[in-house]
N, C-alpha and C positions, 0 to 999 in steps of 0.2 A: 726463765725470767719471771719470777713472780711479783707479783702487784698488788699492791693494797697503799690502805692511806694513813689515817693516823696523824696527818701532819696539822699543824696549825697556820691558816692562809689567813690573809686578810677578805675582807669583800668584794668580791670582784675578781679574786685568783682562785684559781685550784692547783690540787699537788697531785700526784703519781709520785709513788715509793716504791721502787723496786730493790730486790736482790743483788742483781749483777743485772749490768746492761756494758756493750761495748763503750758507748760512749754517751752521756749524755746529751751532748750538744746533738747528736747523728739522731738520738732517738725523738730528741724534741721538734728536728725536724721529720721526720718519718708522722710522727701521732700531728704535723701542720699539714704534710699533704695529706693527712689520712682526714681532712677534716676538724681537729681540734681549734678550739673558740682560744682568743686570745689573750695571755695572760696564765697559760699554764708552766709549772715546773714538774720538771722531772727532777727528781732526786734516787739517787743508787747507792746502795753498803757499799759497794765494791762496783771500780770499772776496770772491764778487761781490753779496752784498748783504748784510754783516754789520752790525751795530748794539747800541749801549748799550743805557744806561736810557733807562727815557723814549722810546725807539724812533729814540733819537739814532744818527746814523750812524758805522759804526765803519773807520776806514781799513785796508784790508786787502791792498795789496798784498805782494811775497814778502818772504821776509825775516824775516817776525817768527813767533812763533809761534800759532798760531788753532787752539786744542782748545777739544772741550768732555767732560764726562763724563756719562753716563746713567747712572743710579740708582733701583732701584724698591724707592719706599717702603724709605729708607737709613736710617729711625727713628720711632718712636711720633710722631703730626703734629702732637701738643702740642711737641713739641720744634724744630721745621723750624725756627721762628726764630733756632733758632740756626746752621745751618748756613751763611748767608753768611758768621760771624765764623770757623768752622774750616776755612771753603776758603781764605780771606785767608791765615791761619795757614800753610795749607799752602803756597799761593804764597810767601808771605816767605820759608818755609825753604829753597823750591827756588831763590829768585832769590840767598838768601844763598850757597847753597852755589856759585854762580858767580861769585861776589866776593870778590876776599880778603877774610882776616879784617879791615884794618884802615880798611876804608871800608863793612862793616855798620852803623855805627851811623848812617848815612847815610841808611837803609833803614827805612823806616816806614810804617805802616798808616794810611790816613785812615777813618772809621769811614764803611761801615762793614767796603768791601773793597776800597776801590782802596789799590796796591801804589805809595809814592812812594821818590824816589830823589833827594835833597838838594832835598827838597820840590815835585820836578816830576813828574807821573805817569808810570809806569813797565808798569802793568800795569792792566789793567781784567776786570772781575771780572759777568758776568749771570747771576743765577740766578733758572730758569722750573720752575713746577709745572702741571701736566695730572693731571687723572683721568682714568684706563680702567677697562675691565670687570677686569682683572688687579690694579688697586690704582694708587699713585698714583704717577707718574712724573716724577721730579727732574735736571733737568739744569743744570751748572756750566758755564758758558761762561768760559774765558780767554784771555785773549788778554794776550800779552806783545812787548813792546816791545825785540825783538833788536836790529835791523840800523838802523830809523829810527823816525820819530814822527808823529803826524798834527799840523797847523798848528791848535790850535785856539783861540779868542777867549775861553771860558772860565774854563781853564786853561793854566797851563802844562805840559810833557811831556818827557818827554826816552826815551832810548833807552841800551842795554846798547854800542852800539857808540861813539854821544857817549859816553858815560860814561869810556869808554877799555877796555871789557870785551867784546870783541866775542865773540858764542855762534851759534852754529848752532842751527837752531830746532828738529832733530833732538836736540841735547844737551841744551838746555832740557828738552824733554820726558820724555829720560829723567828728569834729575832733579824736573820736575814730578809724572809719576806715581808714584814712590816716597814724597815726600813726603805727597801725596795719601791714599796706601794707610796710609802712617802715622797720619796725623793723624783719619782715617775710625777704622780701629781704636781710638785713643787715645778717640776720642769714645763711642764705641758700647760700648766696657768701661767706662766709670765716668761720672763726673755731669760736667757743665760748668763748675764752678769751678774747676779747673784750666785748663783751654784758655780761661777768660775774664782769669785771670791772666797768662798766656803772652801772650794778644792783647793787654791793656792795657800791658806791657812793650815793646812793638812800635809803641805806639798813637803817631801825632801830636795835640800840642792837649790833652792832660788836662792840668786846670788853667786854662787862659786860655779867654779869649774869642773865643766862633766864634759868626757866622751861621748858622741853618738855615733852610732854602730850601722850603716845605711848597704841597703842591698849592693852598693858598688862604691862605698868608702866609708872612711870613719872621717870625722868632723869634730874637733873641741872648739870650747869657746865657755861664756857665760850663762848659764840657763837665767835668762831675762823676765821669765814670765811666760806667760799664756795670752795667744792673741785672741779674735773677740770670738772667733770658731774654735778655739780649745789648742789649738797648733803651740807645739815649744817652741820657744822664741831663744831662739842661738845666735849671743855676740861674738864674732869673733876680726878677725881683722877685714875681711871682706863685708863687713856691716852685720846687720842684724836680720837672719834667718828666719822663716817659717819653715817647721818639721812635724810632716802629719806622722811619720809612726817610724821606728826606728827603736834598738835598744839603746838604754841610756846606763854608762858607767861613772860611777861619783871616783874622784880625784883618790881617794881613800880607799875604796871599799875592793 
C-alpha cells in the first residue's frame, strides 16, 4: 500500500493517496482510530474490496476516482440525516464543474445521493458512522465514474469518458474537495433549507411516479418532495409518506 500525496485540498483538509487499499471508507476509518485530525481523505488508484449500499460490490479498478472523507462529529446528530443530501450536493457541483455548461442539465441527483448522467449512474455515494471514545466518526465514501463503468443488471451506468468528457481522477478530486469544503461550510453556517432547495433543483423524479424498494416491501406513489430532515416524501393512497433510506426505481428506467 503505498502512499504519497500530490493532491490538491482545500484549507483545512488533507489527502492520503494510495496505490491500492481495500476499501477506502475501511481505511479512513482505521487512520480515525489511529488518531487522524478531521477532515482527512483517503483516496486509492485501485480498491480491492470496495463496496455500495447494502454491502453491494463496488468495481474499482484504475481510472475512476475512489475517495472518501473523514469527519468527527461534522454537526449536532439530530442533524446527520441530512448530510447524505449535502455530499450529493457537493458531488454534483464537482462533476458539473467538469462539464460544459451546456449538457448540466443532464446531470441529476437520484434521491437520495447517487450522481446520474442522462439517467445512467455516474457517481455513487456510502456514507458510515462509528462511535469512539473521541465522539462520533463520519465518513463519505465517493466514488466517481472517470474513465469506465461497472456492467450492472440493476441499473444502468455510464462513465465521464463515454459521456465524451474524459477527467483524470487527480482532476476530479481537486474539484471534488473544494466543492466539498464548500458545501460543509454552507451547511454548518445556517439551517438546511437552503441546500434542500439547491438539492430538489438537481433532483430526478419530483412529481412522478417511483418505486421504493424498502428492507421488507416495495411502496409506489408520487415522490412529493423532501421533508425539512431531507426524508422522501411518498404520496400514495395511504397519504403522504416520510422514507429515510430505501432504493428508488423511476416509472421508466
Amino acid at each position: 500500500m503505498a502512499e504519497g500525496s500530490g493532491l490538491i485540498c482545500p484549507a483545512g483538509y488533507t489527502a492520503i493517496h494510495l496505490d491500492a487499499v481495500g476499501s477506502t471508507n475501511a481505511e479512513a476509518f482505521e487512520r480515525a482510530r489511529q488518531g487522524a485530525t478531521s477532515g482527512l481523505w483517503i483516496v486509492a488508484r485501485r480498491q480491492t474490496a470496495g463496496r455500495g449500499r447494502r454491502g453491494r460490490l463496488w468495481t474499482s479498478e484504475p481510472g475512476n476516482l475512489y475517495s472518501s472523507l473523514m469527519l468527527r462529529d461534522p454537526i449536532e446528530e439530530a442533524r446527520l440525516g441530512e448530510l447524505p443530501l449535502v455530499v450529493a450536493l457537493a458531488v454534483h457541483d464537482a462533476v458539473a464543474a467538469a462539464l460544459p455548461p451546456f449538457t448540466r442539465a443532464d446531470l441529476t441527483i437520484k434521491w437520495p445521493n447517487d450522481i446520474l448522467y442522462g439517467g445512467a449512474k455516474l457517481c455513487g455515494i456510502l456514507i458510515e458512522a462509528a462511535s469512539t471514545p473521541e465522539g462520533r466518526v463520519v465518513v463519505a465514501g465517493i466514488g466517481i465514474n472517470c474513465a469506465h463503468h461497472p456492467d450492472v443488471a440493476l441499473y444502468s451506468a455510464t462513465d465521464l469518458a463515454e459521456a465524451g468528457y474524459p477527467t483524470e481522477p487527480e482532476a476530479m478530486f481537486a474539484l471534488l474537495a473544494a466543492a466539498m469544503a464548500r458545501r460543509l461550510a454552507e451547511w454548518r453556517a445556517g439551517d438546511f433549507s437552503s441546500l434542500r432547495e439547491a438539492w430538489l433543483s438537481r433532483a430526478r423524479g419530483v412529481g412522478e411516479a417511483i418505486t421504493v424498494r424498502l428492507p421488507t416491501r416495495e411502496v409506489t406513489g408520487i415522490f412529493s418532495g423532501l421533508d425539512s430532515e431531507g426524508r422522501l416524501l411518498l404520496r400514495h393512497d395511504g397519504g403522504l409518506e416520510p422514507i429515510s433510506a430505501g432504493d428508488v426505481f423511476f416509472s421508466r428506467s
